[in-house]
FIMI-197744 format. One line per field, with one value per residue (C-alpha): residue number from 1; residue in one letter; y, z, x. Coordinates in Angstrom, 2 decimals. Example, Ala and Ser with C-alpha at 12.3 -4.5 7.8 and 13.67 -1.06 7.14 Angstrom:
pos: c(1; 2)
code: c(a; s)
yy: c(-4.50; -1.06)
zz: c(7.80; 7.14)
xx: c(12.30; 13.67)
END
This chain:
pos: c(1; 2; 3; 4; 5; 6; 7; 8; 9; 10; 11; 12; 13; 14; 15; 16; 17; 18; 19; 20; 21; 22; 23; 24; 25; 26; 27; 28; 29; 30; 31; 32; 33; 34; 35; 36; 37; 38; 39; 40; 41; 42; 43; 44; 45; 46; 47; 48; 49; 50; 51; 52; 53; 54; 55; 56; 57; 58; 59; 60; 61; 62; 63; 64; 65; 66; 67; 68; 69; 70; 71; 72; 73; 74; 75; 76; 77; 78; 79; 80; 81; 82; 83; 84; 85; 86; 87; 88; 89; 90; 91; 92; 93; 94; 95; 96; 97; 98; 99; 100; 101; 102; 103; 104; 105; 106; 107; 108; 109; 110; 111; 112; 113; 114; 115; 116; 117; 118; 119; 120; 121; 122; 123; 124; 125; 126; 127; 128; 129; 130; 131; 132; 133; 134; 135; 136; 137; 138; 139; 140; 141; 142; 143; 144; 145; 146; 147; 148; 149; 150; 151; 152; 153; 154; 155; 156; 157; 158; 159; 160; 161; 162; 163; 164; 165; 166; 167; 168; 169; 170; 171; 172; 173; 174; 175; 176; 177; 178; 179; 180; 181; 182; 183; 184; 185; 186; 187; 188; 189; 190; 191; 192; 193; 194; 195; 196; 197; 198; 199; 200; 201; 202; 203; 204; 205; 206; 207; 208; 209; 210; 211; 212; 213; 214; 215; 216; 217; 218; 219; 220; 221; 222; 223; 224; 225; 226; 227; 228; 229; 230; 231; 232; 233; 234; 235; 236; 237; 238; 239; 240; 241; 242; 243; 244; 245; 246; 247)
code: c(x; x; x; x; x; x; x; x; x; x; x; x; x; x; x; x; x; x; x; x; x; x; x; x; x; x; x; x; x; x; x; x; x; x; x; x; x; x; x; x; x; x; x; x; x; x; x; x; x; x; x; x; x; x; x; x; x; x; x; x; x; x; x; x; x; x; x; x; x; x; x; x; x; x; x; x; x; x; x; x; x; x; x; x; x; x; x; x; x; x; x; x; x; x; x; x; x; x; x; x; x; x; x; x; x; x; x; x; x; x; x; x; x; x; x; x; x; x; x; x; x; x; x; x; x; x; x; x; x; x; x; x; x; x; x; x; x; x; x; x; x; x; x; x; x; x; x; x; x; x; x; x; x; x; x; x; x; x; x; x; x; x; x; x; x; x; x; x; x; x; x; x; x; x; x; x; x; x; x; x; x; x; x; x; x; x; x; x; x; x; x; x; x; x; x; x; x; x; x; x; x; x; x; x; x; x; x; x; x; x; x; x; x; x; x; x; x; x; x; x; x; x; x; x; x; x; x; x; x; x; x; x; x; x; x; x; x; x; x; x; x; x; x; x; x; x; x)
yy: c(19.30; 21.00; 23.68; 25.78; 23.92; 23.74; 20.61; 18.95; 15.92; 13.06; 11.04; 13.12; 16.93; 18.00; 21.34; 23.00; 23.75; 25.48; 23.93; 20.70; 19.15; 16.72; 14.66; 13.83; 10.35; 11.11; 8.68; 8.03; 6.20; 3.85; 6.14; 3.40; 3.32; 3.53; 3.70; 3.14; 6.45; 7.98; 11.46; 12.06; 11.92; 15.11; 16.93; 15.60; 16.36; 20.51; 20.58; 19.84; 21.74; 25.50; 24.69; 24.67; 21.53; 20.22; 17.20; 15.17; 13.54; 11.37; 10.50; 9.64; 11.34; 9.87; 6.68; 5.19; 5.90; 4.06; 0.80; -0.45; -1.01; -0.81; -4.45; -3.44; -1.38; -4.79; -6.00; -2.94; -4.33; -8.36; -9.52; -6.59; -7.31; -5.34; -2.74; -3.10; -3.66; -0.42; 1.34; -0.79; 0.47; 4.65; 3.28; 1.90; 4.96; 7.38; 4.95; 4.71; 8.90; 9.50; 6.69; 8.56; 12.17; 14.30; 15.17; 13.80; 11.58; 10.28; 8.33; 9.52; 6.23; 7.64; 4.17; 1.06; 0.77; -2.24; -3.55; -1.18; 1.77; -0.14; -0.25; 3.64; 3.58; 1.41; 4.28; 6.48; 6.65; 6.93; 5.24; 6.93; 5.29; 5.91; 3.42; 2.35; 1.81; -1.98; -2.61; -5.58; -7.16; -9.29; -9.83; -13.49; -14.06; -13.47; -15.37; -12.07; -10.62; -7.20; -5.78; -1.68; -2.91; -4.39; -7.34; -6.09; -2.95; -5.05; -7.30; -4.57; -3.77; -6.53; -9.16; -12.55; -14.76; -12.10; -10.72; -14.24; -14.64; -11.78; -11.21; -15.02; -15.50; -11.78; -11.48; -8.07; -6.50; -3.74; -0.69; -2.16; -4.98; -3.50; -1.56; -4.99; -6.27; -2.94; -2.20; 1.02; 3.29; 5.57; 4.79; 7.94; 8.98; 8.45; 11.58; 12.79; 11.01; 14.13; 16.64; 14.15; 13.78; 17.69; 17.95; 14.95; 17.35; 20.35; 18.74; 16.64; 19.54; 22.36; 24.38; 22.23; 23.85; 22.60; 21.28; 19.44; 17.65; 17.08; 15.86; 13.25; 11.70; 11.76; 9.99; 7.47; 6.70; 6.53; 3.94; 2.03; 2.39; 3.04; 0.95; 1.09; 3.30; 6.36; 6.26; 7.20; 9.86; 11.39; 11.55; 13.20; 16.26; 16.53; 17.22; 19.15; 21.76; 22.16; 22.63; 25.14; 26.79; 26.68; 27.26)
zz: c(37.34; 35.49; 32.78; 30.23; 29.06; 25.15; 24.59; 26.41; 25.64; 27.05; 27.22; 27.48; 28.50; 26.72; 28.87; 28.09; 30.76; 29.31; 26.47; 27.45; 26.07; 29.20; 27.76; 30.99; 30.76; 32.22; 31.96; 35.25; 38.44; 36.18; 33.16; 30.81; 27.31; 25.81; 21.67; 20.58; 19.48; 22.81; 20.74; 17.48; 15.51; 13.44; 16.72; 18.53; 15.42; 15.46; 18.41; 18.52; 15.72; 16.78; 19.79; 20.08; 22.19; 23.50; 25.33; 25.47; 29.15; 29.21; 32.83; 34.68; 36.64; 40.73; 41.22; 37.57; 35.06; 33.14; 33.22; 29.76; 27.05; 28.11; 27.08; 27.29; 23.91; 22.12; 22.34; 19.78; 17.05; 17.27; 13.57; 11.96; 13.23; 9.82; 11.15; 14.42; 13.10; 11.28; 14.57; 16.12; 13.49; 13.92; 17.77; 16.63; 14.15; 16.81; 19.73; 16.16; 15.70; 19.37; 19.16; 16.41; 17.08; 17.46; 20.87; 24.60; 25.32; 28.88; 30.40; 33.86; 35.55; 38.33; 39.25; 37.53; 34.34; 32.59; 28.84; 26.41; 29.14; 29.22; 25.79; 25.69; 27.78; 25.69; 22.61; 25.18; 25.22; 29.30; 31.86; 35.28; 37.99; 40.81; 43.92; 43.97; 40.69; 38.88; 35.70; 33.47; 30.33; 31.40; 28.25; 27.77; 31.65; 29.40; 26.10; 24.49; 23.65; 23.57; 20.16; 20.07; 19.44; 23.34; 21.93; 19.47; 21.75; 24.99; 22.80; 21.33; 25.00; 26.81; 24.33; 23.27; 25.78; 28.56; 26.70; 25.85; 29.62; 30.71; 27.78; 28.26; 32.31; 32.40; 35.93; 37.52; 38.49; 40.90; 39.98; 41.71; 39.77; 36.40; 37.24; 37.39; 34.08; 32.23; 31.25; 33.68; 33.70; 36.85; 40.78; 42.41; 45.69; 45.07; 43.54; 42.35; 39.17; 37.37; 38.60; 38.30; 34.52; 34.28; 36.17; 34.34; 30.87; 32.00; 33.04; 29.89; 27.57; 29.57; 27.01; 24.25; 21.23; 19.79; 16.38; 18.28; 20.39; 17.21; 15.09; 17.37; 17.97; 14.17; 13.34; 16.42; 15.57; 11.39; 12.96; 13.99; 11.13; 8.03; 5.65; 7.30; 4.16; 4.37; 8.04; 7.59; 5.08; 7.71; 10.29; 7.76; 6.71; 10.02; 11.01; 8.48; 9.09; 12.95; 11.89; 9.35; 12.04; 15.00; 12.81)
xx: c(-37.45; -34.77; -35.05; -37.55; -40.29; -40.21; -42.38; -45.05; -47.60; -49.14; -45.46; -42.99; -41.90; -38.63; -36.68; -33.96; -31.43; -28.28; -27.36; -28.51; -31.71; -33.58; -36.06; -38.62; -40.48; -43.73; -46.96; -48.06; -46.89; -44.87; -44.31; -45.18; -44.21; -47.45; -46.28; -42.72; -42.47; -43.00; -42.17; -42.58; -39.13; -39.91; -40.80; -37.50; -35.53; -37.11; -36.32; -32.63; -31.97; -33.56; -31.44; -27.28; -27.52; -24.32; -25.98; -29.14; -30.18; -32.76; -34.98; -38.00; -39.77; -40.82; -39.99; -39.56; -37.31; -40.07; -41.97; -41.60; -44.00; -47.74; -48.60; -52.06; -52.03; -50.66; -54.61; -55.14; -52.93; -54.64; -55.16; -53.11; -49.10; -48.42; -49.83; -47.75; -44.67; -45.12; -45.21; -42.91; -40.15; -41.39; -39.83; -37.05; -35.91; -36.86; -33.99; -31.85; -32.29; -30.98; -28.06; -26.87; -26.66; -23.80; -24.40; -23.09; -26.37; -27.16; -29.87; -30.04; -32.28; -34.17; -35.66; -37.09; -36.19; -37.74; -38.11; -38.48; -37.00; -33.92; -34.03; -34.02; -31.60; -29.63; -29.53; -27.54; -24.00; -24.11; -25.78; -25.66; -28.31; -29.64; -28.59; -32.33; -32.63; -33.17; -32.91; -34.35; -35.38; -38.51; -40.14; -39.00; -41.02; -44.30; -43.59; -41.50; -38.29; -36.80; -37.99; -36.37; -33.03; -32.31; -30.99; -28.41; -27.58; -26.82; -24.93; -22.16; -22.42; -21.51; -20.57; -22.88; -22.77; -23.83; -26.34; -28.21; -28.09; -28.97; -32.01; -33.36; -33.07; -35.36; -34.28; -33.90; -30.77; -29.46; -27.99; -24.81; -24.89; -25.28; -22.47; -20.41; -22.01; -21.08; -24.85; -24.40; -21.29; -22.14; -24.16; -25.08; -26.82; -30.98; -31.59; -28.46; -28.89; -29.52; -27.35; -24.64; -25.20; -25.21; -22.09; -20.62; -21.59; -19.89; -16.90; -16.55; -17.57; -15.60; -12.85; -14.41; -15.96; -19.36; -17.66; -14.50; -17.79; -19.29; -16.84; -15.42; -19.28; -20.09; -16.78; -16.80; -20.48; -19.38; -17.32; -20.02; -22.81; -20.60; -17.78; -14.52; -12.94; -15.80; -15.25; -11.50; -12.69; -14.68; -11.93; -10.12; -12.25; -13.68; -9.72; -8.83; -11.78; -10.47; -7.26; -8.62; -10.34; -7.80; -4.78)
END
């Protein structure tokens, strides 16, 4: 495992290796997602800022990138689905927080990455797998559907029509074959998952300052989550402070 530690609980342990931030699913043989908000928002959102982080990876560690959701914990929440969809939305802010940062963001799958770990996944920008790895989105096998944003993620992804197929049929796909979808953008050796996404990082980020990086993620993703008109407004101070700045 890569880096400093700088975080650790029961979930997760967050490292910092350079100026990159890797975020280290780790719950047991199958790492499973035991609460939506497998870190705590405020705690992710410290963290990034004490740090000058050019780049976020996100991974697994052994064989999974991570299970999915530990269906088990559902029982807890019988009779009080206010209650759950309270927690279900801390999950979905905390995927929404991470899809929106201003920062290179790659999920590095290790392994198996099922349900709610594709859906983590999905908040990434990159997806670079591992030849072993699978990937799937079984919850309609058990009466379900995705519920941390899958199905509106996979569907800017890949269009309608794929995603209904792919989300309803639940079947489980190679790394190969999610390449040929367009749900994964990289295969690698087993293994190399990681130091391909750190390699990928440096090359992307070399003889590129922290606010050019910056700038261009805030406005592309302004394209995406704001009105058309303050989107243009951002491109346009954004640019004029790097011209102020390089000129």
């Amino acid at each position: 495992m890569y880096g400093e530690l700088l975080y650790k609980s029961d979930l997760v342990e967050l490292k910092k290796y350079k100026d990159i931030c890797i975020l280290y699913l780790k719950n047991g043989k199958q790492n499973k997602i035991k609460v939506p908000e497998f870190i705590e928002l405020e705690t992710l959102n410290e963290i990034i800022n004490d740090y000058n982080f050019i780049a976020m990876i996100i991974t697994g560690t052994g064989r999974y990138f991570t299970s999915g959701a530990d269906i088990e914990e559902f029982n807890k929440y019988k009779g009080r689905l206010e209650d759950f969809m309270e927690v279900l939305n801390r999950g979905k802010d905390l995927l929404k927080y991470i899809e929106r940062l201003p920062l290179i963001t790659i999920a590095a799958i290790n392994g198996a990455c099922f349900g709610a770990g594709f859906e983590i996944a999905l908040s990434c920008q990159f997806r670079i797998a591992s030849k072993k790895a699978f990937i799937s989105l079984p919850e309609s096998n058990i009466g379900l559907m995705p519920g941390m944003g899958g199905n509106i993620r996979l569907t800017n992804l890949i269009g309608k029509s794929k995603a209904i197929e792919f989300i309803i049929k639940g079947e489980m796909v190679s790394a190969d074959e999610g390449l040929k979808l367009g749900i994964i953008d990289c295969v690698v050796s087993s293994g190399e998952e990681l130091p391909y996404a750190i390699g990928f990082i440096e090359k992307l980020t070399k003889e590129k300052s922290m606010d050019q990086i910056r700038s261009i993620i805030n406005t592309i993703n302004s394209s995406l989550y704001d009105p058309q008109d303050l989107a243009y407004k951002m491109e346009s101070g954004y640019f004029t402070k790097l011209v102020g700045k390089s000129y």
